[in-house]
C-alpha positions, 0 to 999 in steps of 0.5 A: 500500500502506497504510504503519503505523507505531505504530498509525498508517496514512498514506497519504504522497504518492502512496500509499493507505490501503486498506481491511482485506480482512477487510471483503470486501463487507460493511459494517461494523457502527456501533459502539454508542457512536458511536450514542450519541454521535450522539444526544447531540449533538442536545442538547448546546450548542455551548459544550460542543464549542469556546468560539469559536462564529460571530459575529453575520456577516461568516463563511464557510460550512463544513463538516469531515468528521469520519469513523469508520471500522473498522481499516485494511489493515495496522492491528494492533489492532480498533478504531475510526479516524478519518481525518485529513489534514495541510495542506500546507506551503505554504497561506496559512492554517494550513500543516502542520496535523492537520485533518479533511478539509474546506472551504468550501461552494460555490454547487452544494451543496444543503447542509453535509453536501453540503459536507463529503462533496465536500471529502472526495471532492476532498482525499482520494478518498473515496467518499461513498457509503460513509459513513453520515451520523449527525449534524451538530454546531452550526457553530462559528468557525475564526477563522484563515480567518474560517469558520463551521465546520459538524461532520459526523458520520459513520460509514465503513460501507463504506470505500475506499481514500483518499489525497492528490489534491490536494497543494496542500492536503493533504500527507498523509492519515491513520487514526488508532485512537481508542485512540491519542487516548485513550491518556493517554501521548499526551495533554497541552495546548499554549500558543501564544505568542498565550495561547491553550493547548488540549489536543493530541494526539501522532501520532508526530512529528506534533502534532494541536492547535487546533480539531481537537484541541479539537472531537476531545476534546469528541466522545471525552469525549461519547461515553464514550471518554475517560480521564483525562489530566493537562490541566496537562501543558504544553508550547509549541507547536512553531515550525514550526506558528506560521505560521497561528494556530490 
């Protein structure tokens, strides 16, 4: 059963995030601004998505999922989610962190869309079947892990329930109404003892920061669903995501 609390659905460890039942058979209609958004990123540098782009070589290939979907079972209000997944405690690279579901590209898959839908399947349970594919972003670098990250755009027209597979790599999985990551209340930038400071997002007692939160804002502003929040609100980086960079 998909458990919601302020808005947000998470599946914890050995639940599910179900689809609404309001869905039935159907499929859900792509909203508007996502195609928008989809075609603009065709013509748009990778600059505007992350200032750290891929070196010359020596990088991994990888791709992330960064899926849109309709309001979970359980979830109050109408708009869009989006699937997020907090790391496990215990990796070597990046522990606890909000990320999309994602990961290396392995010797099988015919591509980086290929690589991004089997990731998804093996970390959350997704069914690939029903996410239509809109549009891949310019690979960009997750230095932390030395990858070449390639974004893949997707909309959840016909959703499944998902939840954690596999614990060694992910210790929660989560929908999250692009209203709340719009909302200016839960929007601020962080600092990292490194000098690195970026913007972030609050997920009640979660904090989503790093390359997700930057690659995350750049997509909302893109396409037009951004407001405008106080980037000189600053607080540090809480200790307990030192551990793995950014």
């Amino acid at each position: 059963m998909t458990q919601v609390v302020s808005g947000i659905a998470y599946a914890g460890r050995s639940g599910s995030i179900d689809p609404s039942p309001s869905l039935g058979a159907g499929e859900a209609p792509r909203p508007d601004w996502l195609h928008e958004l989809a075609e603009r990123v065709s013509s748009t540098p990778p600059e505007w998505f992350s200032r750290f782009l891929p070196p010359d070589e020596g990088a991994r290939e990888s791709a992330v999922l960064i899926l849109f979907g309709p309001p979970p079972a359980g979830a109050t209000d109408e708009g869009e989610h989006v699937v997020l997944i907090e790391r496990s405690h215990t990796m070597r690279t990046q522990p606890a962190q909000i990320a999309f579901p994602g990961g290396a590209r392995d010797l099988e898959d015919d591509d980086l869309v290929a690589t991004a839908l089997r990731e998804a399947e093996e970390e959350v349970g997704l069914d690939p079947s029903g996410v239509d594919v809109l549009a891949v972003l310019p690979s960009l670098f997750l230095s932390p892990a030395n990858f070449v990250v390639a974004p893949v755009l997707g909309w959840w027209s016909a959703p499944s329930p998902i939840g954690v597979r596999d614990p060694a790599e992910v210790h929660d999985v989560l929908s999250v109404p692009v209203a709340h990551l719009v909302d200016p209340g839960h929007r601020f930038s962080v600092s990292h003892p490194s000098g690195y400071v970026g913007a972030a997002f609050e997920l009640g007692d979660l904090l989503l920061w790093g390359f997700t939160a930057g690659l995350l804002s750049s997509l909302l502003e893109l396409g037009g669903r951004s407001q405008p929040w106080d980037p000189a609100l600053q607080r540090p980086l809480p200790s307990r995501y030192l551990g793995g960079g950014r």
